[in-house]
Every structure is written in structure tokens, then in C-alpha cells.
N, C-alpha and C positions, 0 to 999 in steps of 0.2 A: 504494500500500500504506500503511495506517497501522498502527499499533500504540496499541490502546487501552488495554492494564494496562502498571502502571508496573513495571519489576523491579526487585529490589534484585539487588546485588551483595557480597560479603564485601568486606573489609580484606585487604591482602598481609598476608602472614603471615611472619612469618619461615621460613627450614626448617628442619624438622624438627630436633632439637639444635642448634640454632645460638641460645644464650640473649641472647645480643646485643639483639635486637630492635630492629635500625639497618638498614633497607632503604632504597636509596638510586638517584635518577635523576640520570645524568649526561650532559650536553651536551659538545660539540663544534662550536663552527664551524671550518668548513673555506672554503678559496677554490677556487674550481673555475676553469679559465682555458678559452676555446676560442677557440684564434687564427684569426684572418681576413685574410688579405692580399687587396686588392682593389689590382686591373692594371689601368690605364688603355692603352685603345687607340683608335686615330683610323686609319680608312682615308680615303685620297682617291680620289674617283672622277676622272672625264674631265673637265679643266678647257674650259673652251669660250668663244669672248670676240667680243663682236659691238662694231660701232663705234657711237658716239653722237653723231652732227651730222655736222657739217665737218668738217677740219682746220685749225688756225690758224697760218697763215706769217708767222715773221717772219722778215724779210731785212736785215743790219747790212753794212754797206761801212764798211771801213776809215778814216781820215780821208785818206790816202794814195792810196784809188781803187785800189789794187791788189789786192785780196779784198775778196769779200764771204760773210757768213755767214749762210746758211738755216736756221733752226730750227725744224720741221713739231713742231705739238703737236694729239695726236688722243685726245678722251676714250673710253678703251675702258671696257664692262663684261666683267670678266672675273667668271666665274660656279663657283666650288668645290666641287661636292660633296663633304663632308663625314661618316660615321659614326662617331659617340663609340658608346663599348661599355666596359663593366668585366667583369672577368671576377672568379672569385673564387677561391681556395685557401686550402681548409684545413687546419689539421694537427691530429693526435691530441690529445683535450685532456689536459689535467692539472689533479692536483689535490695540495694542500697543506696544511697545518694553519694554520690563521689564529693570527696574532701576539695573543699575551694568552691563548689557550685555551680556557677555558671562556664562551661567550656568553650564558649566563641560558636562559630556555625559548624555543624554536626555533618561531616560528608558519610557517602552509605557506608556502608560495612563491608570492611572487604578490601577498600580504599583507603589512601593514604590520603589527607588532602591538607 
């Protein structure tokens, strides 16, 4: 759609007996808040663990000859399943009058102006 003629428009006017002739646009900024609380969760699944090589013996006798000590060392891969997940909750927002009051003209949102 275009529009080829141009319109004009009047002037606000004052009303009607109000001799004043002081018409007048006023702002507000406000803060608007909407909370968000974000839940971390982690499920584990079925841990599972397979061995890798050999096992490595080592065997200490005492200086005494009376004990000796066996220490078996076996590299296992133990395997984790793991799910990360957030969840989210929100609460009713709110809103308030912004500190100072009056902020100048309000461009839209979204916009830098």
C-alpha cells in the first residue's frame, strides 16, 4: 500500500475555555523486572569399568623375612554416564518507577535512541 497525497494535520489545541494555552507530554521511565531462577541438574547413569593390560605386582619382604607385602595395581577405565539439564522458574514480574522520574522522550524498545 502507498499513500500518494500528503495530509496535513491541525495543532493540539487547547480545550475548549481553558485560556492557558500550555499543552503538555509527559514521560515516565519505569523498571520492569522478570525473575528467572535456573536449576542445575546432573543425572548419573550405569557406571561400567573394563580393565586395561595386566596387573602390576609388586611384592616387599620385610628386612626381617617374616612378611611380605603384595601390592596388585590394575588400570581400570571406569566409564560415567552423565546428563547436565537446567531447568527454569519463573515468577510474576514486577514493575516500579525508575529513580530520577522523568527520562526525556521514550524511543520503542528495541532501539537505541
Amino acid at each position: 500500500m502507498r499513500i500518494n497525497e500528503a495530509y496535513e494535520h491541525a495543532a493540539i489545541l487547547p480545550c475548549p475555555g481553558d485560556d492557558s494555552g500550555c499543552n503538555k507530554i509527559v514521560t515516565q521511565c519505569v523498571d520492569v523486572t522478570a525473575p528467572v531462577t535456573l536449576v542445575p541438574t546432573a543425572s548419573l547413569g550405569t557406571v561400567t569399568v573394563a580393565c586395561q593390560g595386566v596387573p602390576v605386582v609388586n611384592c616387599v619382604t620385610d628386612p626381617c623375612g617374616t612378611s611380605s607385602t603384595i601390592t596388585v595395581t590394575q588400570r581400570i577405565c571406569v566409564t560415567i554416564p552423565v546428563r547436565y539439564d537446567v531447568s527454569m522458574n519463573t515468577c510474576d514480574p514486577t514493575i516500579s518507577c525508575a529513580d530520577g522520574g522523568s527520562c526525556g522522550p521514550c524511543s520503542p524498545c528495541g532501539c537505541k535512541g
